[in-house]
C-alpha positions as CSV (number, residue, x, y, z in Angstrom):
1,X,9.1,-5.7,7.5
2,X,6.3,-5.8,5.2
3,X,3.6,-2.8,5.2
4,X,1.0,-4.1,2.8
5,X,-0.6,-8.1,3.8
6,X,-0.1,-10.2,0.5
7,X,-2.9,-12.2,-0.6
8,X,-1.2,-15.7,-0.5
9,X,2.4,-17.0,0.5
10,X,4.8,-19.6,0.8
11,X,4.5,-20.1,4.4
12,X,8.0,-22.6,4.2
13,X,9.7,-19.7,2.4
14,X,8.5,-17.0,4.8
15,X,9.7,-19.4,7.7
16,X,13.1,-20.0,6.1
17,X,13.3,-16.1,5.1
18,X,12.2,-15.6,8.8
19,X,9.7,-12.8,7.2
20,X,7.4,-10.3,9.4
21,X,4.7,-8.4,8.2
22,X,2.8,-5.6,9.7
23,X,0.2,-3.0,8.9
24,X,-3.8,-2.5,8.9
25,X,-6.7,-3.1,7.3
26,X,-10.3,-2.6,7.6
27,X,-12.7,-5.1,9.4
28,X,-14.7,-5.1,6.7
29,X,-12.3,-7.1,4.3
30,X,-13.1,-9.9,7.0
31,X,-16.5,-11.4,5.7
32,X,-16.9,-14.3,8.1
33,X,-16.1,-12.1,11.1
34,X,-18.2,-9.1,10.0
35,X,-21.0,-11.9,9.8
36,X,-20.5,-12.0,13.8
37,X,-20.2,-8.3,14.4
38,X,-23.1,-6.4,15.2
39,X,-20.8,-3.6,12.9
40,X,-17.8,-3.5,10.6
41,X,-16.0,-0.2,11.3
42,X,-13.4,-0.3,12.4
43,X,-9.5,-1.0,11.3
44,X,-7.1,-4.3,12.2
45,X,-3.6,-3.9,12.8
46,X,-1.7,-6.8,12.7
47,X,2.1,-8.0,13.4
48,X,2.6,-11.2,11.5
49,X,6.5,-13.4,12.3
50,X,7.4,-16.2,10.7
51,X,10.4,-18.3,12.0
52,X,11.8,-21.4,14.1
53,X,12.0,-22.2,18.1
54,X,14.6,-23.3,19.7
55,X,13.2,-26.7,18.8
56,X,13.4,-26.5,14.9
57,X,9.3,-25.5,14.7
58,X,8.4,-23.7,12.3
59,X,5.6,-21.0,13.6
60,X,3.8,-18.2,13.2
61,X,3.3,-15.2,15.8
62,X,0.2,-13.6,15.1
63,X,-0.9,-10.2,17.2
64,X,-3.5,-8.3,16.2
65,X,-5.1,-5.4,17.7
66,X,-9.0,-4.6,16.5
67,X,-12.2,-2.6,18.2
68,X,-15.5,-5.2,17.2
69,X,-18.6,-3.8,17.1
70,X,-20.8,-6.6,19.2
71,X,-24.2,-6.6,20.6
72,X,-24.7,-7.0,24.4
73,X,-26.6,-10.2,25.2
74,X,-27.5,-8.5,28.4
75,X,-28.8,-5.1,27.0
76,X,-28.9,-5.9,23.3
77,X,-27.6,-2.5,22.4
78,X,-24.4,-2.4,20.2
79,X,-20.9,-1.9,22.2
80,X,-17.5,-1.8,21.1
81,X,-15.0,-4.4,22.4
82,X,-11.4,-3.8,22.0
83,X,-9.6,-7.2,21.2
84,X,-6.4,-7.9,21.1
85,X,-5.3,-11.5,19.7
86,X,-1.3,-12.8,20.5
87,X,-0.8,-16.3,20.1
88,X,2.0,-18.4,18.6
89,X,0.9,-21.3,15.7
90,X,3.2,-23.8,14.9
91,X,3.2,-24.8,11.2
92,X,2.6,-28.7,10.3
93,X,2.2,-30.7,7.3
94,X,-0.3,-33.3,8.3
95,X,-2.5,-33.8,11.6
96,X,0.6,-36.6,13.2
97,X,3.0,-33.6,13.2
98,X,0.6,-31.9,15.7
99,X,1.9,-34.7,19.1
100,X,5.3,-32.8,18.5
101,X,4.4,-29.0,19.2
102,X,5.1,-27.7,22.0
103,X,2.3,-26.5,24.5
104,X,1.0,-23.5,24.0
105,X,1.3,-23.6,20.0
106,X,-1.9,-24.3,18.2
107,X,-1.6,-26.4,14.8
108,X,-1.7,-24.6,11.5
109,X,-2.1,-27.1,9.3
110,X,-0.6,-26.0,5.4
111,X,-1.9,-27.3,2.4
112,X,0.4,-29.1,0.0
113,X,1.5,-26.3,-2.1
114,X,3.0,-24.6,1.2
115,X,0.2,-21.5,-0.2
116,X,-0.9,-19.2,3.3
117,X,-3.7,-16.8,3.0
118,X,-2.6,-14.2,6.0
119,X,-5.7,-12.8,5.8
120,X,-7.7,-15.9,6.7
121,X,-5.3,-16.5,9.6
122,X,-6.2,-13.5,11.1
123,X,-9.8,-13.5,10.8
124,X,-9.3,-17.0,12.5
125,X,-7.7,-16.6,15.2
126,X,-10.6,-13.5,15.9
127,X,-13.1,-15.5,15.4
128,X,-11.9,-17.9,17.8
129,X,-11.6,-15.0,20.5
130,X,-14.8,-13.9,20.4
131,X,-16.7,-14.1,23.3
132,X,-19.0,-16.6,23.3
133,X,-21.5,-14.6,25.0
134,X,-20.6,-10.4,24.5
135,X,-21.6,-8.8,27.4
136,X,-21.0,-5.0,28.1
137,X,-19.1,-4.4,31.2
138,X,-20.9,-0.6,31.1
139,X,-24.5,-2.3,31.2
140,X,-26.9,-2.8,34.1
141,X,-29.9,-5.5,33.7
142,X,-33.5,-2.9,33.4
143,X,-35.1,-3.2,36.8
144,X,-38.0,-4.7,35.9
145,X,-35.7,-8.1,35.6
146,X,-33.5,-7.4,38.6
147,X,-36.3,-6.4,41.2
148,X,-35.8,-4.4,44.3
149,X,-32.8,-4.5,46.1
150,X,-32.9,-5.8,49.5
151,X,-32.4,-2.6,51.0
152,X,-35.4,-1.4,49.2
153,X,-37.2,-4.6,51.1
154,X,-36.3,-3.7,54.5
155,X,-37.1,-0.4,54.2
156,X,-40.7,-0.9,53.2
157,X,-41.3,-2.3,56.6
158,X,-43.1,-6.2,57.1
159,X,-46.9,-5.5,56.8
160,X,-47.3,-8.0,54.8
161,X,-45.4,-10.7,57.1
162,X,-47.2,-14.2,56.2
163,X,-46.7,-15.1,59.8
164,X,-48.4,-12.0,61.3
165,X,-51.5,-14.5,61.6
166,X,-49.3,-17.1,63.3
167,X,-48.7,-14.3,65.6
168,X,-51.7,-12.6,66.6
169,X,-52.4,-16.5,67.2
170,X,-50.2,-17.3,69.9
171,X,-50.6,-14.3,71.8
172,X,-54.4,-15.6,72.1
């Protein structure tokens, strides 16, 4: 196991080597995803594995465990989300080799000089959990946009009962 994430690799070397890698780092060195976040504090850590299935596919496990600073569409305050990210991507060396992964495994599609930036892998596979729409679980809509509840209804009573006319109608 590897502590420190290298900049670039042989990603056909580190499946033959059947390499791992885990550490941290701090969400800040992701500049797309900080883009996203309403914050960048925060630290990654990350489990990388390189190796084969059963099948002969060369992948890579990628978990990753972060706390994203994101601002509640429902509130619009700033909350913290903790993500975690586990998913299995099967290495290919052009877009026909995708038909034979198994299900499950996304593509990872490796340039021709078999060169990996780890880094970018991670920050996509966040950026394609984020939620679409954040939303706080903690937060309540204000009042004001909710309205009474219909308890609060009842108990004011029906004096203002549009019918009330229809009423005092009939009984005439």
């Amino acid at each position: 196991m590897s502590v420190t994430l290298p900049e670039s690799v042989d990603a056909w070397r580190m499946v033959s080597a059947r390499r791992s890698f885990q550490g941290e780092f701090p969400v800040v060195a992701m500049k797309r995803l900080g883009e996203a976040l309403a914050g960048t504090e925060g630290t990654a850590h990350y489990e990388l594995d390189f190796g084969r299935d059963e099948f002969g596919t060369a992948y890579l496990d990628v978990r990753v465990q972060v706390p994203v600073t994101l601002t509640c569409q429902r509130s619009l305050e700033p909350f913290v989300l903790p993500m975690t990210v586990d998913s299995r991507l099967g290495l290919i060396r052009s877009e026909r080799d995708e038909a034979a992964l198994p299900p499950n495994v996304e593509p990872l599609l490796i340039a021709d000089d078999s060169k990996l930036n780890l880094l970018e892998v991670i920050e996509d596979e966040l950026l394609l959990a984020l939620p679409l729409v954040p939303v706080n679980p903690d937060s309540t809509l204000p009042e004001d946009v909710v309205g009474p509840t219909p308890e609060e209804v009842s108990s004011e009573g029906r004096s203002d009962n549009p019918f009330a006319v229809l009423r005092e109608l009939k009984k005439n």
